[in-house]
C-alpha positions as a printed Julia matrix, in Angstrom:
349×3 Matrix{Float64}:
  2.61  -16.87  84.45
  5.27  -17.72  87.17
  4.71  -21.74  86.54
  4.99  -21.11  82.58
  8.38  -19.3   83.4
  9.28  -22.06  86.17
  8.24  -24.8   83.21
 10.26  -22.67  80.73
 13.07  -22.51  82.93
 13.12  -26.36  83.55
 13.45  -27.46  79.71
 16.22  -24.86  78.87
 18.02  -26.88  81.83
 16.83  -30.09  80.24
 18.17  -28.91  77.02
 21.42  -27.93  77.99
 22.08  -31.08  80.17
 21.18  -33.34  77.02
 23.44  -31.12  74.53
 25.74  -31.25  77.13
 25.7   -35.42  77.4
 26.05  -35.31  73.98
 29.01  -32.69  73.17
 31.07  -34.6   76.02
 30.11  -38.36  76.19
 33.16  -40.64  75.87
 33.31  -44.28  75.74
 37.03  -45.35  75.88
 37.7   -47.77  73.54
 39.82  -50.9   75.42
 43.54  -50.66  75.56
 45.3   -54.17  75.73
 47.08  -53.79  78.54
 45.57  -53.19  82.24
 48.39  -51.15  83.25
 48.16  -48.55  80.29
 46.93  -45.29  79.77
 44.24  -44.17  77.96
 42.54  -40.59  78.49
 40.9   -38.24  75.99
 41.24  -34.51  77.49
 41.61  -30.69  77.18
 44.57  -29.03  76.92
 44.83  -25.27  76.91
 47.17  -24.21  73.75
 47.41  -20.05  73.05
 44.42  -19.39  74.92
 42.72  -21.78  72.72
 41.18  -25.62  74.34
 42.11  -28.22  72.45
 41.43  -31.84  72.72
 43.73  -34.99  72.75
 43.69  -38.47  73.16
 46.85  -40.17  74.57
 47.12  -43.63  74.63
 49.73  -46.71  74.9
 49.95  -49.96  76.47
 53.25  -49.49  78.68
 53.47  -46.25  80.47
 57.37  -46.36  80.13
 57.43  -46.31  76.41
 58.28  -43.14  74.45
 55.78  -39.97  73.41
 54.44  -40.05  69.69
 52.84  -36.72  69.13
 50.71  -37.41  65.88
 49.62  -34.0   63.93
 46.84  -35.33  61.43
 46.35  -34.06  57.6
 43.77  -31.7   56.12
 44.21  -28.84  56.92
 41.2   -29.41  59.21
 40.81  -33.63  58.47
 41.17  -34.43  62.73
 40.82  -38.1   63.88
 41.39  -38.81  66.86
 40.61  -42.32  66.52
 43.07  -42.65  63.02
 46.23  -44.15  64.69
 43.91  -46.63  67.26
 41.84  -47.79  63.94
 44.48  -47.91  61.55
 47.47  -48.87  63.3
 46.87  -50.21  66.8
 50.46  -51.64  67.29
 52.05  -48.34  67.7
 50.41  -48.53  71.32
 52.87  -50.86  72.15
 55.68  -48.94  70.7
 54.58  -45.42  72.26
 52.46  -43.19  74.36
 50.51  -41.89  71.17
 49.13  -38.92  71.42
 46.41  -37.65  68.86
 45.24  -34.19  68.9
 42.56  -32.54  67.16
 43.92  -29.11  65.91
 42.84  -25.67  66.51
 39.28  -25.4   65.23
 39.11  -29.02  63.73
 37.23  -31.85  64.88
 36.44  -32.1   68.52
 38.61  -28.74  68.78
 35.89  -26.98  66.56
 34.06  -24.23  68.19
 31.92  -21.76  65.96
 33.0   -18.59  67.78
 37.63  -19.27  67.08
 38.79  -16.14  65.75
 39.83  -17.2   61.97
 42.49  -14.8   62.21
 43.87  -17.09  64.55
 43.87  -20.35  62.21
 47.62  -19.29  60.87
 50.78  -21.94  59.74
 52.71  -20.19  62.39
 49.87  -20.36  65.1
 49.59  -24.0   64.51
 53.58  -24.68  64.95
 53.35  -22.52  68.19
 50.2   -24.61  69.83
 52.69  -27.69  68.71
 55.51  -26.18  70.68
 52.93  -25.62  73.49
 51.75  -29.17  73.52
 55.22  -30.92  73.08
 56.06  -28.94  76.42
 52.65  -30.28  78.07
 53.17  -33.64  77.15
 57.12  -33.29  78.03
 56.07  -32.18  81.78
 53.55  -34.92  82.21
 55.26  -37.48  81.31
 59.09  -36.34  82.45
 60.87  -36.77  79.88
 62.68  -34.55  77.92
 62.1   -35.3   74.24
 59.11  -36.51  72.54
 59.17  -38.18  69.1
 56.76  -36.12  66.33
 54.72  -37.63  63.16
 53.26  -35.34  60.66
 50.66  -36.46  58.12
 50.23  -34.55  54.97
 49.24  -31.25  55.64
 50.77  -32.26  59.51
 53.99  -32.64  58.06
 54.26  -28.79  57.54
 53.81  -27.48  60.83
 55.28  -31.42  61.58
 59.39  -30.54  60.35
 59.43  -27.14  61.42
 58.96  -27.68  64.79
 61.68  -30.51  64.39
 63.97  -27.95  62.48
 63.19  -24.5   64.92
 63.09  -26.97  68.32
 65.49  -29.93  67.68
 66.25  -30.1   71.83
 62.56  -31.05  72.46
 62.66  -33.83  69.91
 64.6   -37.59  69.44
 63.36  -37.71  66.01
 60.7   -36.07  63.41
 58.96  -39.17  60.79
 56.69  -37.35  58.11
 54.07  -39.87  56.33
 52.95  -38.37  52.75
 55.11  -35.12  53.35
 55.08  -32.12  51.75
 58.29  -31.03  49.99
 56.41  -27.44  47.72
 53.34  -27.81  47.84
 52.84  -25.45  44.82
 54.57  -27.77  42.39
 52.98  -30.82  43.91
 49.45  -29.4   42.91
 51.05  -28.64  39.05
 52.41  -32.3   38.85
 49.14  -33.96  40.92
 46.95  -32.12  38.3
 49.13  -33.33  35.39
 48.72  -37.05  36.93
 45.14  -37.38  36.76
 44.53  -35.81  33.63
 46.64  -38.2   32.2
 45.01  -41.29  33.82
 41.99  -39.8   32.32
 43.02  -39.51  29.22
 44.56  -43.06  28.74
 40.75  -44.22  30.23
 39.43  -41.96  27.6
 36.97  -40.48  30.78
 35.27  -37.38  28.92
 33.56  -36.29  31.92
 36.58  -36.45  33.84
 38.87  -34.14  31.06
 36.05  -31.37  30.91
 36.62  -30.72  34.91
 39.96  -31.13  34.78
 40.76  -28.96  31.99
 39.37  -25.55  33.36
 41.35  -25.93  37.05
 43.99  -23.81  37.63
 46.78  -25.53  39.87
 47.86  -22.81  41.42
 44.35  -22.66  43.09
 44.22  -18.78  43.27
 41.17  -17.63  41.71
 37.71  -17.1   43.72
 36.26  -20.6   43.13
 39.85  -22.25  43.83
 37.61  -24.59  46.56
 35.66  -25.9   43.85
 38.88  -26.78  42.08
 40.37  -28.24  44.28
 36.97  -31.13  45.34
 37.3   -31.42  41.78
 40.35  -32.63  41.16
 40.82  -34.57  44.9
 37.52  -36.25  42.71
 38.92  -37.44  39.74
 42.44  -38.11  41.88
 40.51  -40.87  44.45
 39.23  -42.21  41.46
 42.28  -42.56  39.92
 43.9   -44.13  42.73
 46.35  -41.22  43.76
 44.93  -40.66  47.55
 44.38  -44.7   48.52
 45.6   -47.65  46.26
 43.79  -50.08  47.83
 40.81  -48.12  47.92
 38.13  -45.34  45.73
 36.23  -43.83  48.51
 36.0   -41.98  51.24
 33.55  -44.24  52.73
 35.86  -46.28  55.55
 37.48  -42.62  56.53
 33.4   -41.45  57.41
 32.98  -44.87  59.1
 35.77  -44.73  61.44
 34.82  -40.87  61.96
 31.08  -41.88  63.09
 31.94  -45.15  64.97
 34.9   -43.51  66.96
 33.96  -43.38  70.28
 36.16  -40.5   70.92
 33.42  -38.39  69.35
 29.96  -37.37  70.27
 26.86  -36.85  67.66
 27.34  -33.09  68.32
 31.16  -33.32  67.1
 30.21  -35.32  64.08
 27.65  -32.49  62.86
 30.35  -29.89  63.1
 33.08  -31.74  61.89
 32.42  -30.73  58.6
 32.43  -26.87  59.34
 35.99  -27.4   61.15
 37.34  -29.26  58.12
 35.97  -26.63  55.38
 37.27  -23.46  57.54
 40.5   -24.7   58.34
 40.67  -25.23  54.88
 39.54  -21.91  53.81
 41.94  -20.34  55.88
 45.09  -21.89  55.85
 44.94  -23.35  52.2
 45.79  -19.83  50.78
 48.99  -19.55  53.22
 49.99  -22.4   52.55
 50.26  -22.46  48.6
 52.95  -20.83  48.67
 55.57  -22.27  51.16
 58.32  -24.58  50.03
 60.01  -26.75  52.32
 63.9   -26.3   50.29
 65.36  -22.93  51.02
 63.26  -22.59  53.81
 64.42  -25.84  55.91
 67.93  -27.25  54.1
 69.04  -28.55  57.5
 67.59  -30.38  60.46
 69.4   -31.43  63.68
 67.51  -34.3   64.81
 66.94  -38.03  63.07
 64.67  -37.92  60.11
 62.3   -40.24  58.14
 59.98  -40.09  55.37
 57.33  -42.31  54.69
 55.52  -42.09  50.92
 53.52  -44.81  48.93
 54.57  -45.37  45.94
 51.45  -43.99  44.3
 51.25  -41.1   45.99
 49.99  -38.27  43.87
 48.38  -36.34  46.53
 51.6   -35.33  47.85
 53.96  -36.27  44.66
 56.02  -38.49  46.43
 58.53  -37.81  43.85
 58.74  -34.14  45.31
 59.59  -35.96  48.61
 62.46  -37.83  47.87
 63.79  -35.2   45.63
 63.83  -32.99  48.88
 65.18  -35.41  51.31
 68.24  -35.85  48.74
 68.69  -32.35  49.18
 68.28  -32.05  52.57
 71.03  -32.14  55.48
 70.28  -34.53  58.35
 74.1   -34.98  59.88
 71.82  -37.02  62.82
 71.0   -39.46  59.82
 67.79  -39.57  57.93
 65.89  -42.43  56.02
 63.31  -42.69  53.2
 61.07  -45.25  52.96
 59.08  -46.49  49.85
 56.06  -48.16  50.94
 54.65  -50.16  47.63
 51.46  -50.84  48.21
 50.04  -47.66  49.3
 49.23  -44.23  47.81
 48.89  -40.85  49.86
 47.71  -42.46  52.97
 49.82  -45.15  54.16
 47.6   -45.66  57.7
 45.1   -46.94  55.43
 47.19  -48.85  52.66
 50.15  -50.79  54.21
 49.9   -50.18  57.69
 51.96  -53.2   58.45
 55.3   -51.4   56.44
 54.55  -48.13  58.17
 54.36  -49.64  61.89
 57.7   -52.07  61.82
 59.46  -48.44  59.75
 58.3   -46.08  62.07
 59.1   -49.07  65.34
 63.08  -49.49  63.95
 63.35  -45.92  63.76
 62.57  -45.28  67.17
 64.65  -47.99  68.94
 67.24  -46.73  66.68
 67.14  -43.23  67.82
 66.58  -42.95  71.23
């Protein structure tokens, strides 16, 4: 009995040491400069651990805090992929949100995954990254759903900031579901796509009833296939290839990334639905600029601009149209998004 327990004992350790290798093994992917830094690490944020990657070529460049889209969609390996240059531009820091990607743990409190909770863990992190590197503004990039949380830390902490840049932002998000809706059913009814029309026609925009989830896949669907998320693309097949081939990312985090992604969704969608970025921010304090393809429908990039005409940026703000892309200019025309988001920043320093 006692060497069944002893051999019982010794694969439980076995186990955990190879669930361990696998939850934390990190191969850093090569920088291009010797002198540059390039970690991947916790950070405590509300009680909560969170991971980051920060990375750049020249230790004396600026901070580039990057909050990624979804809710729930982490990638820590997006901006190294995608857009590699902005390591010689920035520090570029790319963190994986409360409960999302490498941040997913099964036992976060979902009462915790709130709009506000995720502008105060961005608060807590600018002030992290503002002590370890001494300095005392950061610059700050939302992504879709990142743009949220993204300008209202730039309009509630302008002193910690030298600028805000939001790619595919959100103006009312409410009213961009009505008009993306009204987009792809009429790209499928100029392609005369039956299949299409018959689960379009039964969504409701405002995404409110108990299958809205279902809704929504449906119509993100029809929109890929219409163009409306990529241009240049009518997949989601490189997004899943990055995700597995990123180094930053262990087998373990790959099986739950899905479960992060679907309950940050869950949770924050509803909240969300309902906030509007006009009468709630009208004026921000810091430099301002918005990035949107021109065939954005998954954040109207009509909605956008209207916004940023109404908005008041005395510190100067700049909209960009890039021409070639759709919702996710990283992917599209990364080329116009890294010399934009490279003048703004030795503009506003």
């Amino acid at each position: 009995m006692g060497r069944l327990i002893r051999m019982a004992a010794w694969v439980v350790i076995l186990a955990v040491l190879i669930l361990s290798a696998f939850l934390f093994y990190y191969r850093k992917a090569d920088l291009r400069s010797s002198s540059g830094i390039n970690t991947l690490e916790i950070v405590d944020l509300g009680g909560d651990k969170q991971w980051v990657s920060i990375r750049g070529n020249d230790p004396a460049k600026p901070v580039l805090l990057f909050l990624h889209g979804g809710p729930g969609s982490a990638n820590l390996a997006k901006l190294r992929l995608q857009v590699p240059v902005l390591e010689d531009h920035f520090i570029v820091v790319n963190w994986d949100q409360r409960g999302a990607g490498k941040s997913y743990h099964p036992w976060i409190d979902p009462r915790t995954l709130t709009l506000e909770r995720f502008i105060n863990d961005g608060h807590l992190l600018t002030g992290v990254l503002k002590e370890r590197f001494h300095v005392d503004k950061i610059y700050l990039m939302g992504f879709s759903w990142g743009t949220i949380p993204g300008l209202s830390l730039a309009a509630r902490y302008p002193e910690d900031y030298h600028g805000y840049i939001g790619v595919g932002q959100i103006a009312d998000l409410s009213r961009g579901e009505e008009r993306s809706l009204d987009w792809v059913m009429r790209a499928a009814e100029e392609d005369g796509n039956e299949i299409a029309l018959s689960e379009l026609t039964s969504i409701d925009p405002g995404y409110y009833g108990v299958n809205w989830q279902d809704q929504l896949a449906r119509e993100r669907k029809w929109l890929l296939h219409y163009g409306g998320v990529y241009h240049t693309a009518r997949s989601y097949d490189h997004e899943m290839k990055m995700l597995f081939s990123a180094s930053e990312y262990s087998w373990i985090n790959r099986a739950f990334w899905p479960m992060g992604s679907t309950q940050s969704l869950k949770h924050l969608w509803p909240q969300i639905m309902s906030f509007r970025f006009p009468g709630t921010v009208d004026r921000v304090e810091i430099p301002i600029m918005f990035i949107s393809g021109r065939y954005d429908w998954n954040a109207p990039a009509e909605l956008a601009e209207e916004y940023f005409q109404l908005l008041d940026a005395p510190a100067g703000k700049t909209f960009i149209w890039s021409e070639q892309a759709a919702h996710d200019v990283f992917y599209d025309e990364p080329d116009c998004l890294v010399q934009a988001v490279a003048a703004f920043s030795k503009g506003h320093r």
